[in-house]
N, C-alpha and C positions, 0 to 999 in steps of 0.2 A: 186663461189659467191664473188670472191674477187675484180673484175670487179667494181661492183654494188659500188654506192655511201653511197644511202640512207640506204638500208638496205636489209634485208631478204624480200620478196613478201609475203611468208609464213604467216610472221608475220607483216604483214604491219601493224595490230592494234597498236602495241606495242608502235611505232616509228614515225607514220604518225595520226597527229593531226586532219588534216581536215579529214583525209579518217574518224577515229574514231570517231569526232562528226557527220560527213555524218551518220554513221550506226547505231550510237547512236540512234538519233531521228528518223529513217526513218520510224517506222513502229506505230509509235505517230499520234493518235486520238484525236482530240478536244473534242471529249467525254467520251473518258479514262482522259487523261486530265480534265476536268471539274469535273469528279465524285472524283477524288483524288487532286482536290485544286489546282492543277496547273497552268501555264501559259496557257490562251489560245489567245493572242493578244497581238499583240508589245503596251509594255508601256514606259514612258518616267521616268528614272532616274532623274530628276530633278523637281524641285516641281510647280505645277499650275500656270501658267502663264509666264514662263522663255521662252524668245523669243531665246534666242542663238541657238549654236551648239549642239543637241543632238544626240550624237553615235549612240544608241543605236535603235534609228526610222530611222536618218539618213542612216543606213545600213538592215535596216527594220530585227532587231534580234527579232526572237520568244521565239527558246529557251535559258535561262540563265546558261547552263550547259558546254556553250562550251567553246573554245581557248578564245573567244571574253570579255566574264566577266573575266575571270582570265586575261588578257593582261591590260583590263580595271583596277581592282583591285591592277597589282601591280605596274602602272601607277600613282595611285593614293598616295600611300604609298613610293615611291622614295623620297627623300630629295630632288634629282635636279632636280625637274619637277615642276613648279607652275600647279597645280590642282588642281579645287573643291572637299571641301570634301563627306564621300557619305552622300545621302539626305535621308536615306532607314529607318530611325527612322520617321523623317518628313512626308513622306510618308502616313507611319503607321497609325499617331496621335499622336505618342509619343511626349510631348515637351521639348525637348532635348538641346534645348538655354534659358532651365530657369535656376534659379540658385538653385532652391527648383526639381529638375522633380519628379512630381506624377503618371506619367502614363497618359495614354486613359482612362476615364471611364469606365468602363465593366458592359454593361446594361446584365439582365438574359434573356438567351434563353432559358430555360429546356421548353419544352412545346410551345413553341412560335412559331414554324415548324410542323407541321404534320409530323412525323417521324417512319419506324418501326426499325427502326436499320440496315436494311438491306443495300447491294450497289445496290439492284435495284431499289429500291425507293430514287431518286437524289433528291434534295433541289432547291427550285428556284433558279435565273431562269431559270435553267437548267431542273428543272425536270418536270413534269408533273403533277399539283394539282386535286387529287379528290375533286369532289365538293358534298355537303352533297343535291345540289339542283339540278332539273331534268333541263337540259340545255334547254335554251331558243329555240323553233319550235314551227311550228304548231300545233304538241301533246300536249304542257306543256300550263299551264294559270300561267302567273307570280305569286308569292307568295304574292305581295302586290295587287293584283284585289282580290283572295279570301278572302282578309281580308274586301277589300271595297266595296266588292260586298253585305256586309249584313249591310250596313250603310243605314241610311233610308232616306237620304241622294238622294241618285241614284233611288229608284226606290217609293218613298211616303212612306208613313204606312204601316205598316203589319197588323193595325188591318182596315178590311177591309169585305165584306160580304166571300169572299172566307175564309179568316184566319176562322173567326167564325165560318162556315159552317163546316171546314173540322172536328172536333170531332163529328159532327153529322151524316158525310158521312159514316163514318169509323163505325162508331156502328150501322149504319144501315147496313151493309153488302156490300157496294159499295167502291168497289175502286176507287183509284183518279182517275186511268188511264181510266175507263171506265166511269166517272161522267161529263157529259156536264149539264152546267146549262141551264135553259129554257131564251128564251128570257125576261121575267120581271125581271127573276134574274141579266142577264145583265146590265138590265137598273138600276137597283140597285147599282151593283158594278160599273156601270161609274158614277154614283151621286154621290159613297161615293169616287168615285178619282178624284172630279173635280176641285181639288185645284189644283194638279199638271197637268190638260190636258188644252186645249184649248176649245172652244165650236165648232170650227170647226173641229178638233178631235174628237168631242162625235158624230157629224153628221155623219162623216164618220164612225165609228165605230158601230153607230146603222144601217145603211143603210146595212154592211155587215154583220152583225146577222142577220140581217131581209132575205136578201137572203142566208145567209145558210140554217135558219131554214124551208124556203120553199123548197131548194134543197134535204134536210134530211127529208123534209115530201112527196114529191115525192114518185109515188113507181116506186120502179126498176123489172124490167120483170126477170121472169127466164130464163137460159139459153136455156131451152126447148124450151120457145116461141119465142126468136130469131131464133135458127136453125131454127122452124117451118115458121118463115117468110120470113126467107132467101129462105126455099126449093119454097115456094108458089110465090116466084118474077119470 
């Protein structure tokens, strides 16, 4: 081994910088990352709007753990080097060029995330919000139609010959589903909506009561006397 310059292979960690930040980061998830606060995206050491030389994008660094911040940092702190100094308060919010600094404001979050404490449930917007509402499809009717849907608004009066009618259907033993009103009744209920219909809407609309309730007084053959007519053709 005495050959060798750098050092032992063995122990390449030890001694060789880039190999160890290589191995450091290599097995680094943007979503491990994410869920423990971390870097996940080259940022600019320097504060909004500085058009210069920035390192740090210039050489597209992700993570801040390697040769690259430390070479930076004691660059920075050299007596014979004019350098800016760092901006990482600035940053923050801190204001750090007053002559009084109070800090960032610190608005309360207890409560303010949906949260169970756990790490699989991540924080936006990273994580994934349960919604306390059925997601918008063809199955769901938005939350604000159920509310306007009983506005009288959209569809006239509710007091109307049906409304009235139905406590007397019910106590007579009929159910809704089985209760068709006769044609006078009809004509009733289109007189008491004819503030909200047109008169060419009441024409159309009697015309086809008119032919159901001949279709409904029809009689229908049994299936008996089909076959039997089918056999005799």
């Amino acid at each position: 081994m005495s050959g060798l310059i750098a050092g032992d292979p063995a122990k390449q960690w030890e001694w060789h910088e880039s190999y160890r930040d290589q191995f450091k980061n290599m097995y680094r998830t943007t979503y491990s990352d994410m869920s423990h606060g971390r870097e996940t995206y080259v940022k600019s050491d320097f504060p909004a709007g500085y058009g210069g030389h920035i390192p740090s994008i210039r050489f597209d660094v992700l993570h801040r753990n390697t040769s690259f911040d430390r070479n930076q940092a004691l660059s920075r702190t050299d007596p014979s080097r004019d350098a800016f100094p760092s901006f990482k308060a600035n940053l923050e919010g801190l204001p750090n060029y007053t002559k009084n600094p109070c800090g960032a404001k610190k608005n309360p979050t207890k409560g303010v995330v949906p949260h169970d404490g756990t790490t699989t449930m991540l924080k936006p917007p990273w994580g994934v919000m349960s919604s306390k509402r059925m997601p918008l499809n063809f199955r769901a009717v938005p939350p604000t139609m159920s509310r306007s849907s009983s506005s009288p608004l959209l569809g006239g009066s509710r007091v109307n010959a049906a409304a009235r009618g139905a406590g007397s259907i019910m106590a007579g033993g009929e159910t809704a589903q089985n209760y068709e009103p006769s044609y006078m009744q009809q004509d009733s209920m289109m007189e008491s909506t004819q503030d909200v219909t047109s008169p060419s809407n009441d024409r159309l609309k009697r015309t086809v009561h008119m032919a159901n309730e001949h279709a409904m007084a029809a009689r229908m053959p049994h299936e008996s006397e089909i076959l039997a007519e089918q056999l005799h053709q």
